[in-house]
N, C-alpha and C positions, 0 to 999 in steps of 0.2 A: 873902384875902391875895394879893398881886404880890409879883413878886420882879421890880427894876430891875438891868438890870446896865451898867457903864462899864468902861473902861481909863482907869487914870489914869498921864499920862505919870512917868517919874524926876522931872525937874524941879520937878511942882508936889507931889511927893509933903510933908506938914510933916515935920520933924526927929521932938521929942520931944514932947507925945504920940506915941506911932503914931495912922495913920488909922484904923484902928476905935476907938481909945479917945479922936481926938476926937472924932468923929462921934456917939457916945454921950453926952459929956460936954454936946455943944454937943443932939442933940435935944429939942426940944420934946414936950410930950403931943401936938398936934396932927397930929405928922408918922407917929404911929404907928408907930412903929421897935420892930418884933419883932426881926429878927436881922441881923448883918451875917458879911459873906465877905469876907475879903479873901486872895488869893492874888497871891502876886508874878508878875512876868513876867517875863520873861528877859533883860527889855532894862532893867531895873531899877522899873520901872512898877510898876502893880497890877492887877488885875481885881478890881473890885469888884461886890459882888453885895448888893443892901440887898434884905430881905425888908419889906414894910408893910402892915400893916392897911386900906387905904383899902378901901372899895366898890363902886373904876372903877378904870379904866386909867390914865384922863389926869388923876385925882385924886393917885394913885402918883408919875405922873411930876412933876408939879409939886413935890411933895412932895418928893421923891426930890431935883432939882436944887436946892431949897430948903437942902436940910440941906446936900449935899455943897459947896455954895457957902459954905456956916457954915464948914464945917471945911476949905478950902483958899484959898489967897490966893487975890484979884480976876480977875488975869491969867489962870488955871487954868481956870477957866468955860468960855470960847472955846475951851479943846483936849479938851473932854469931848464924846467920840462916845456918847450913850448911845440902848442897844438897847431898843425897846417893851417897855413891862412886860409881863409874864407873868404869869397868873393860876396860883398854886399847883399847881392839881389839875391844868394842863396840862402844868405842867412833869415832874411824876410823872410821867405818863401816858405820855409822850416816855421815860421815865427805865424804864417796862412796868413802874411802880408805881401803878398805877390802883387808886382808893379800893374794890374792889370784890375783888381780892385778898386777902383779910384774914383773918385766923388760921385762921377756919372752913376756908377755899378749898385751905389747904395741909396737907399731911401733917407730921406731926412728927414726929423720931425718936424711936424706941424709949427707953424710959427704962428697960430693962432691965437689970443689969448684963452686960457682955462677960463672958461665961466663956470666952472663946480661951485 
C-alpha cells in the first residue's frame, strides 16, 4: 500500500459532498482506494492524504491523480502539487513505528489491581 499526498487549494475545494465523500462516491475498484485523510489547512484548502492498494509507486500516482481529477473540477488539476507516494511501511517507519515493534517487543502494564 502508498499513501499519495496533495494540498488542495480553497477554491477548487466542491461544495456539497465533502471531498472525501466524493472521492469515495466517484472511486472505481481499479484505483484501489483503501483510505482517505483529509485535513483542512489554514488558508481554507485541504491536505489530502489517499491511502491505495497499487503494487508501485508510479501505479499509485496515476491512480491517485485519476480519482482526484473525478472528484474536483477541470480547472483544479493544474494547481495540484502532489508529493511521491510513499510506500506504507516507510512511512511507519519515519513515524518509529516499524513493522518489527509489535506487542511481543513491548512491555504491558500491569493488569493488577492498584491497591494505593
Amino acid at each position: 500500500m502508498y499513501l499519495v499526498t496533495t494540498t488542495v487549494p480553497a477554491e477548487a475545494l466542491p461544495g456539497e459532498p465533502s471531498l472525501d465523500d466524493r472521492i469515495r462516491q466517484l472511486a472505481l475498484p481499479e484505483d484501489q482506494l483503501e483510505h482517505i485523510h483529509v485535513l483542512p489547512s489554514p488558508d481554507g484548502g485541504a491536505h489530502l492524504t489517499l491511502f491505495l492498494g497499487h503494487p508501485d509507486s508510479k501505479g499509485t500516482e496515476a491512480a491517485a491523480a485519476r480519482l482526484v481529477a473525478r472528484a474536483l473540477p477541470a480547472t483544479a488539476e493544474s494547481e495540484l502539487d502532489w508529493a511521491p507516494a510513499t510506500p506504507l511501511v516507510s512511512a511507519l517507519e519515519q513515524l518509529g513505528l516499524d513493522s518489527h515493534d509489535g506487542p511481543d517487543d513491548r512491555e504491558l502494564p500491569s493488569q493488577d489491581p492498584d491497591t494505593r
